[in-house]
C-alpha positions as CSV (number, residue, x, y, z in Angstrom):
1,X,16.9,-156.1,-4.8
2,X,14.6,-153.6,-4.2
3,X,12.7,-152.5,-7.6
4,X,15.2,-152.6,-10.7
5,X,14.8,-149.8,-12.5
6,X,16.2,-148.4,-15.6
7,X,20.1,-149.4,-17.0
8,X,22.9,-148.8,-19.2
9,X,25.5,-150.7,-20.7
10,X,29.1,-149.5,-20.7
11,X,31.8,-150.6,-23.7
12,X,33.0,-152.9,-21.6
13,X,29.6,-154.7,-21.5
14,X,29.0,-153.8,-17.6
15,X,25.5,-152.9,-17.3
16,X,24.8,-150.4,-14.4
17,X,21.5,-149.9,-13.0
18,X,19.1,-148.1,-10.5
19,X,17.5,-149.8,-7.7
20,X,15.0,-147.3,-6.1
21,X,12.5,-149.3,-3.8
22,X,9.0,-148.4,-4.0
23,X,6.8,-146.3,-3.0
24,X,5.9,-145.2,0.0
25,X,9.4,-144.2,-0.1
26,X,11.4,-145.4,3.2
27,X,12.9,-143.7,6.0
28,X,16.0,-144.0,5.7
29,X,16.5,-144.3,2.3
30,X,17.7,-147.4,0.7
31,X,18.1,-146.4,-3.1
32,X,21.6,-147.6,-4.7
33,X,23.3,-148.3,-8.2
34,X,24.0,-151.5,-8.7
35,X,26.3,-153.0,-11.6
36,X,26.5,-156.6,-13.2
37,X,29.8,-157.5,-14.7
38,X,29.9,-160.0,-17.8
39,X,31.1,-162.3,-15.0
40,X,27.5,-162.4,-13.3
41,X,28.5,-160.7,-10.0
42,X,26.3,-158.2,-8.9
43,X,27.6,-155.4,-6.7
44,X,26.6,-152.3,-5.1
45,X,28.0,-149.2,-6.8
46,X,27.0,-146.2,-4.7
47,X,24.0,-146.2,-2.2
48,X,21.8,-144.3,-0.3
49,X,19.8,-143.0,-2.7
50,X,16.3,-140.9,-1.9
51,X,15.1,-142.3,-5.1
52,X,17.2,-142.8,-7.7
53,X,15.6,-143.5,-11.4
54,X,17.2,-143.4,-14.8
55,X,20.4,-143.4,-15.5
56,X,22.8,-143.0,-18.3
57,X,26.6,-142.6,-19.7
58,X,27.4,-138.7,-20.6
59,X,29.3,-138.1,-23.8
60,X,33.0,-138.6,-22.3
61,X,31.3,-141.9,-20.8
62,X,30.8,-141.1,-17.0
63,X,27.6,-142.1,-15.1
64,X,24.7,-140.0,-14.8
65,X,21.6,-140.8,-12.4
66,X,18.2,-139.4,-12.2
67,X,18.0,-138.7,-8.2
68,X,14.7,-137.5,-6.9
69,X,14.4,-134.3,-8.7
70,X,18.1,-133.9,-9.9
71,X,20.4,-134.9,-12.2
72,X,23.6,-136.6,-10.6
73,X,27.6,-137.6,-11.8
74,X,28.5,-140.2,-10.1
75,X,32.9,-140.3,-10.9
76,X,34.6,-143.2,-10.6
77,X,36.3,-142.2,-7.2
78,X,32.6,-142.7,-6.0
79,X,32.1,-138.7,-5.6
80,X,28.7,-137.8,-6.8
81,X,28.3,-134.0,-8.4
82,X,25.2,-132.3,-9.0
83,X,24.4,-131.2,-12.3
84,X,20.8,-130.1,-11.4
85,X,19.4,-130.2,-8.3
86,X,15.9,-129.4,-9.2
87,X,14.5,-130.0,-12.7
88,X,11.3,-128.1,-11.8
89,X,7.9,-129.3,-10.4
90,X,8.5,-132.7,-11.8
91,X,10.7,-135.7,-10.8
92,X,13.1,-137.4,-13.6
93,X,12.3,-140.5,-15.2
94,X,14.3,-141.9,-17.6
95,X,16.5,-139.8,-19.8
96,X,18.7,-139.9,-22.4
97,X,22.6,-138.6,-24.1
98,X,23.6,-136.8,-27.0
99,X,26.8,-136.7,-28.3
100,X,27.6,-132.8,-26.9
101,X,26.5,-134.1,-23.5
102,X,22.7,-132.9,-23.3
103,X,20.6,-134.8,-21.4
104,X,16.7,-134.9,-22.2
105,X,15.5,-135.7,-19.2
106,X,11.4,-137.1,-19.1
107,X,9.8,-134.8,-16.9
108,X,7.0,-136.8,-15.7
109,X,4.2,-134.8,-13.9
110,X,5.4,-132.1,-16.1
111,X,4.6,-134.5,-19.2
112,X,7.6,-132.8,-21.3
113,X,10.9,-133.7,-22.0
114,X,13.5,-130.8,-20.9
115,X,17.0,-130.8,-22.4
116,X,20.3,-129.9,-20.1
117,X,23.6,-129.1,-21.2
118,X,27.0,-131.0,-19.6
119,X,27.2,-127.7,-17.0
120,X,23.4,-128.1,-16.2
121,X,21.6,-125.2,-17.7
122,X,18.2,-126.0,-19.2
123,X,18.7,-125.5,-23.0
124,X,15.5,-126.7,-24.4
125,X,11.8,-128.1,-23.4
126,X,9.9,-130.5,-25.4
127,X,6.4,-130.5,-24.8
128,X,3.8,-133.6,-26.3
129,X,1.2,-131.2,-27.6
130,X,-2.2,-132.6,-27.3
131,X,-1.4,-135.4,-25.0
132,X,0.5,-133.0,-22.8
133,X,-2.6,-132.4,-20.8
134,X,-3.1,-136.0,-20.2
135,X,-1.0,-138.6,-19.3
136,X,2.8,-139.0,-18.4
137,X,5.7,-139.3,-19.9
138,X,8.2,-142.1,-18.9
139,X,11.4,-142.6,-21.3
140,X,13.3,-141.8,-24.4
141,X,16.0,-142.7,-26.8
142,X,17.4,-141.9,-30.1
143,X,17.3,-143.2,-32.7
144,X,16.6,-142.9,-36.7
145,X,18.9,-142.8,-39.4
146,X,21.2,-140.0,-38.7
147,X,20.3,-140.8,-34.9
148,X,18.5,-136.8,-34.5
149,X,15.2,-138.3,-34.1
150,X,14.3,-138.6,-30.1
151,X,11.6,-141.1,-29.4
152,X,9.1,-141.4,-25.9
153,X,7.1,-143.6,-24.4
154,X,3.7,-141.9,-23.0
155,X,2.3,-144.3,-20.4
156,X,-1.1,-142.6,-20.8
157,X,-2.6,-143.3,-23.4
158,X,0.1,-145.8,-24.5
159,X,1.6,-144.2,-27.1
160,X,5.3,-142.7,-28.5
161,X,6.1,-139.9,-29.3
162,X,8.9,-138.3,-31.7
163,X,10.9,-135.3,-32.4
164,X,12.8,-135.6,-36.0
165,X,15.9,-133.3,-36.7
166,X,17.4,-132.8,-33.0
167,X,20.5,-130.3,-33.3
168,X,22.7,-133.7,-32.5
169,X,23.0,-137.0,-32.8
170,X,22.1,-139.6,-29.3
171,X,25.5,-140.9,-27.7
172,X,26.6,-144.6,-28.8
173,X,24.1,-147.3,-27.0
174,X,26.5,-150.1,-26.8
175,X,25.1,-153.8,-27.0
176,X,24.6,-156.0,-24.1
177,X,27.4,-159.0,-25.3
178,X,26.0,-161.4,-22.3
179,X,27.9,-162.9,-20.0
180,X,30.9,-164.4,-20.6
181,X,31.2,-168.2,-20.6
């Protein structure tokens, strides 16, 4: 493997991941999504990748990848769709679902979280206040008791960050069962 990145776990207890590489990124590029199966097999999903990063289920449960500065489907016919192809001066990081299909999306160099609707339209942009002007943001989840409450890690100065009372709820994390014995 190249540099494991971020993952997701499907119903089924797959968990699919992003393999980037590192930087200096490599001519040609070697990026890919792998998957593990409860089985242990590891396999190659869809490659090459400039530099894919996160990577997470939509709300009707189809892949979505962080890819350079884009959002990407990736369908189970291994077709890959843009949903944005640039999400500004920043790259992606890691990003999360809700359950219409938004994805907040951690705009690193832009230290904010921006939010995208399922057609790709920039719908909302959460900034980090004080600590926007210093540091980087790097990943999110929901999470809370009515699951409205996103949550961020800020790598600089080591800290998260939270937004109560979101318009919807994150999507479903399923469990990683292990593998199957």
């Amino acid at each position: 493997m190249n540099a494991p990145n971020d993952l997701v776990v499907t119903a089924d207890g797959t968990v699919y991941f992003t393999d980037p590489g590192h930087y200096p990124l490599p001519d040609p590029p070697i990026g890919r999504v792998l998957k593990l199966t409860r089985d242990g097999t590891v396999s190659v999903v869809d490659a090459p990748y400039d530099y894919c990063n996160g990577i997470a289920l939509d709300h009707e449960g189809t892949l979505l990848v962080i890819e350079a500065a884009g959002i990407l489907r990736l369908h189970d016919d291994g077709s890959r769709e843009w949903i944005v192809e640039h999400l500004g001066s920043s790259p992606g990081d890691g990003f999360c679902v809700d359950v219409e299909g938004n994805a907040y999306v951690c705009c690193t160099t832009e230290n904010c979280i921006k939010a995208f609707d399922p057609g790709g339209t920039q719908v909302e942009r959460l900034d980090l206040g004080a600590l926007a002007a210093n540091g980087m943001v790097t990943n999110c989840c929901f999470g809370g008791p009515d699951g409205r409450t996103l949550f961020a890690t800020h790598a600089i100065p080591g800290t998260v960050v939270m937004w109560d009372g979101l318009p919807h709820a994150g999507r479903e994390v399923y469990r990683w069962p292990g593998l199957a014995t």
